[in-house]
C-alpha angles and dihedrals in degrees: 000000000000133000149204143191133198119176137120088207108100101198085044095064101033080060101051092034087052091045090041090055097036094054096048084239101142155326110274101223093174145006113201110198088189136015098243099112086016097127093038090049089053107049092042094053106033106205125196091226131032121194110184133160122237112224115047140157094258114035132348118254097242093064092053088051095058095042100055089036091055082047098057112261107149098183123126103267122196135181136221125190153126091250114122114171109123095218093057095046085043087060087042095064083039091060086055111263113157092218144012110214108183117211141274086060134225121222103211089051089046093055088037085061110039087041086062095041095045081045085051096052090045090051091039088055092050099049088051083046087064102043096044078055094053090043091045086054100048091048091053142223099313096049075061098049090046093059103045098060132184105282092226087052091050085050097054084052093050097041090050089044091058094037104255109117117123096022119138093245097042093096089043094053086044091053091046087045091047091047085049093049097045089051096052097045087062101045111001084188092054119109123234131204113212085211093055088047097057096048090059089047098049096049084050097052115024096024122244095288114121094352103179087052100043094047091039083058088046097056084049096055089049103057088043090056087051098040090054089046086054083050084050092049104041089049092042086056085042082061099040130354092206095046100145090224094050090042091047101049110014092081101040101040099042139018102274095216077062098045078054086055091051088048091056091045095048084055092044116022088199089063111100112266127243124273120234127221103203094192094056095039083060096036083046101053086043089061091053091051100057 
């Protein structure tokens, strides 16, 4: 279940980040101090649940609410200030929010909310779930094979969609996926270690001469391969924010505060560049397989 704040009040969302954590009630993808990428920030992460103030420096909440709302976020939004005309509050709920929490705010009211609607969206997902399987049914076997295709074929997709295809790392960073894949279908719960998992790879592919070296290049290859698909993206969110490509992978293949700092390096070469993370560009491409 994932979470957001917005809210240019510090203590405010030290409060609801702290209660959200403690009381295991969700994931905080996200904290906003101001309003000012508000919109954009929402519709790029999502989130299940959205927490933001009314009244800030920038825009008013409710603004934002319409506007993410027009655009198609379908997330639970509640708000939480110090408003307390009831007219306002009335057109809030109007708009389309789930809850109205007044500050100061009590914790036990705090937890009491976020834990219905939690218990909502959970109920929300499995009732889609049953009807996607009875859709699934009535649409018959094939509808089924399409869906679950060949990993190496779903790679190939993901790997042309981030600009990848045909670098010199790109069959190296399939083997090590594959070797990942393979370990977690038979025991999800089972640990990997990415060194083990080169190791494997190198000897497969480049034969058991020279191995530290050989394995040393590899890893090399396969940074710089990373590194040049977090180029792709951020260049691909410089052109458009809401790029479906950039939208569907920025957030899930890289840390997004790095794919920023790409962004501002694509726009000004003498910024500092993003930072990769190898182990969550593969998680994150094996999340988008299954």
């Amino acid at each position: 279940m994932n979470c957001m704040i917005i809210d240019d009040d510090k203590s405010n969302r030290t409060i609801l980040s702290l209660l959200i954590r403690q009381n295991y009630l969700g994931n905080l993808v996200a904290q906003l101090e101001s309003d000012e990428n508000a919109i954009e920030d929402i519709l790029f992460y999502r989130p299940d649940i959205l927490l933001i103030d009314f009244m800030m420096s920038e825009r008013k909440g409710l603004e934002i609410i319409k506007e993410v709302i027009r655009r198609g976020y379908a997330g639970k939004i509640i708000v939480v200030s110090t408003v307390k005309e009831e007219r306002v509050i009335a057109q809030a709920y109007e708009e389309g929010i789930l809850f109205y929490i007044q500050k100061p705010v009590n914790t036990t009211e705090v937890i009491s909310v976020l834990n219905s609607t939690k218990k909502m969206i959970e109920l929300e997902k499995s009732m889609s779930q049953i009807k996607g399987i009875i859709f699934q049914t009535d649409q018959g076997v094939e509808k089924v094979k399409t869906v679950k295709q060949d990993i190496g074929e779903r790679l190939y997709d993901i790997f042309t969609e981030i600009g990848i295809i045909g670098l010199s790392g790109t069959e190296e960073i399939r083997e090590v996926l594959k070797s990942i894949y393979r370990i977690q279908k038979l025991d999800q719960k089972q640990k990997y270690h990415l060194k083990d998992v080169y190791r494997e790879v190198c000897v497969k592919m480049h034969g058991d001469t020279n191995r530290v070296i050989a394995q040393k290049n590899m890893e090399q290859r396969i940074r710089r391969t990373i590194q040049k698909a977090l180029g792709n993206i951020a260049e691909m969110g410089c052109e458009d924010y809401y790029d479906p490509v950039f939208t569907k992978y920025a957030n899930v293949l890289f840390d997004f505060k790095q794919v920023r700092q790409e962004m501002q390096h694509v726009k000004d070469p003498q910024a500092y560049a993003g930072k990769i993370n190898t182990k969550k560009f593969m998680e994150g491409i094996l999340s988008r397989v299954d």
